[in-house]
C-alpha positions as CSV (number, residue, x, y, z in Angstrom):
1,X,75.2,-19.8,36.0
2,X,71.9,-21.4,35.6
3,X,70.9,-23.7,33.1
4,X,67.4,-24.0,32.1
5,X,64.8,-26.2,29.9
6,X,64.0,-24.0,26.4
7,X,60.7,-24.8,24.3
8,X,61.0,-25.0,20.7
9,X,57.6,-24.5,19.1
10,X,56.5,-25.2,15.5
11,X,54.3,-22.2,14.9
12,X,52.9,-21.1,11.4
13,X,54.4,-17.6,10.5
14,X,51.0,-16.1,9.8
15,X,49.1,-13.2,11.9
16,X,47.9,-13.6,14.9
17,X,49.9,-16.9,15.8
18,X,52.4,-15.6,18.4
19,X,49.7,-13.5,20.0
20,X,47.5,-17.3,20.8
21,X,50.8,-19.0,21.8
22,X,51.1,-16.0,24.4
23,X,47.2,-15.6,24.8
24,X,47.0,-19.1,25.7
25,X,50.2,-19.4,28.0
26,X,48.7,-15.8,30.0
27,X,45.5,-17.8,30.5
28,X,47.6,-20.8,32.7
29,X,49.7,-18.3,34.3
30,X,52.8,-19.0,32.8
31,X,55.2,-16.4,32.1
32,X,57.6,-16.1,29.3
33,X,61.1,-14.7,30.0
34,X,62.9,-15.1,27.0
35,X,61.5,-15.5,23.7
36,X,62.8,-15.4,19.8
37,X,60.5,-16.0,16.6
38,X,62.8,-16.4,13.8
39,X,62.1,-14.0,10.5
40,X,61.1,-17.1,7.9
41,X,58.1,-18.3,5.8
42,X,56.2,-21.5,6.8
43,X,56.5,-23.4,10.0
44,X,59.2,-21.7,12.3
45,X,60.6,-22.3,15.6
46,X,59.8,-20.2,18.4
47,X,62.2,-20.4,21.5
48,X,60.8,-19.8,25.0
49,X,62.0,-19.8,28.5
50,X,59.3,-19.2,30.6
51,X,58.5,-19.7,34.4
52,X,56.0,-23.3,34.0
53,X,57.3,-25.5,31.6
54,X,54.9,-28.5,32.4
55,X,52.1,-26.1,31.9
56,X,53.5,-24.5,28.9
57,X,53.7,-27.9,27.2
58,X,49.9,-28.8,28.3
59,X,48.7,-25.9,26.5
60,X,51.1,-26.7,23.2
61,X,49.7,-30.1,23.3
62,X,46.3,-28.5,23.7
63,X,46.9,-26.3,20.6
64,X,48.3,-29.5,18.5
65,X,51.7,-27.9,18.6
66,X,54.8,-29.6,18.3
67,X,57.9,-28.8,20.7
68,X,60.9,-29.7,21.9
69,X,63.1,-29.4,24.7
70,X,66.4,-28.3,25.1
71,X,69.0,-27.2,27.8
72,X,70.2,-23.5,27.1
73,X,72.7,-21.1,29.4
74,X,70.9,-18.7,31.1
75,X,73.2,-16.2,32.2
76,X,72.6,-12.5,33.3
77,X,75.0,-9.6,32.8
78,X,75.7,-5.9,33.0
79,X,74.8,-3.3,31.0
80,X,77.7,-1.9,30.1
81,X,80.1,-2.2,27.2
82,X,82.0,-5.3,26.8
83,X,80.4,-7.5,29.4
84,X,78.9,-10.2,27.1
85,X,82.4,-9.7,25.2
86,X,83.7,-11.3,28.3
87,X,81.6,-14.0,28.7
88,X,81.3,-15.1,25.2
89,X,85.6,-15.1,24.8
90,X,85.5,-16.9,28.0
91,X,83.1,-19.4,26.4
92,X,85.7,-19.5,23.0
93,X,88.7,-19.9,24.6
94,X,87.0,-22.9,26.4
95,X,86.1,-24.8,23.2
96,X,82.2,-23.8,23.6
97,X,80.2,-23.4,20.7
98,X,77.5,-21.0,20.4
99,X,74.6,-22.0,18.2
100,X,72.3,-19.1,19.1
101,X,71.9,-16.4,21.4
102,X,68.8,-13.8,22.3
103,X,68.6,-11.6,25.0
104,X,66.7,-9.2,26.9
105,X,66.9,-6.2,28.7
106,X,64.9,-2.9,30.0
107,X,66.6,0.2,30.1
108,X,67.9,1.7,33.7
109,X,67.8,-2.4,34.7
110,X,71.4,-2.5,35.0
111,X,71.6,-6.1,33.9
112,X,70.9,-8.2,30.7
113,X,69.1,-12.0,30.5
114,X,70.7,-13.8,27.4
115,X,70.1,-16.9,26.4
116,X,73.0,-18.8,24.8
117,X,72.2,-22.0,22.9
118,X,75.7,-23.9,23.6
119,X,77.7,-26.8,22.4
120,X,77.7,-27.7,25.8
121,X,76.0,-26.4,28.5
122,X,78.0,-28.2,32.0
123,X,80.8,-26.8,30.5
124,X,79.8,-22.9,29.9
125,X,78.2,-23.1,33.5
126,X,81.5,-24.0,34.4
127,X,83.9,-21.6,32.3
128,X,81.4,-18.9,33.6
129,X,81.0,-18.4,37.2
């Protein structure tokens, strides 16, 4: 299972702010394929997985933003009951941790993209194959 680079971005939790991240990121062509703004007052980290990250931290720098990087489990499933069940028991029973977790999915897709924030990530791409 793949593991990929996640942006953290301090962005102000006022309107408007996640639509000029996501304005500015559109302009450069980058997509964003996983994404979770957190529910709290003040300066909040927004998580993002998206398809350029060298251009996606131009434009942060561009907008003064601070961000950091991270290696996060990417690992897609089905849509069915019990199938992230699986993976996440697989993950306990192997001493993984998991810190955080958001996931996406379109009905009639037949498959889920989550996004698991691990203890360790060599070791959840290796429990789950």
């Amino acid at each position: 299972m793949p593991v990929v680079t996640q942006l953290s971005v301090m962005v102000e939790n006022k309107r408007g702010a996640l639509a000029e991240i996501c304005t500015k990121l559109a302009e450069k062509a980058v997509n964003i394929s996983g994404m979770m703004a957190p529910d709290q007052p003040g300066l909040a980290p927004v998580r993002l997985v998206v398809n350029h990250l060298d251009t996606a931290k131009k434009v942060f720098d561009q907008l003064g933003l601070r961000y950091t990087e991270e290696q996060v489990f990417n690992v897609r499933v089905s849509d069915k009951p019990g199938a992230l069940g699986k993976i996440t028991r697989k993950l306990a029973d192997s001493g993984v941790d998991i810190r955080f977790a958001y996931a996406t999915i379109l009905k009639g897709a037949g498959d889920a993209n989550i996004v698991l924030g691990v203890s360790d990530v060599e070791a959840a791409s290796k429990v789950v194959k």
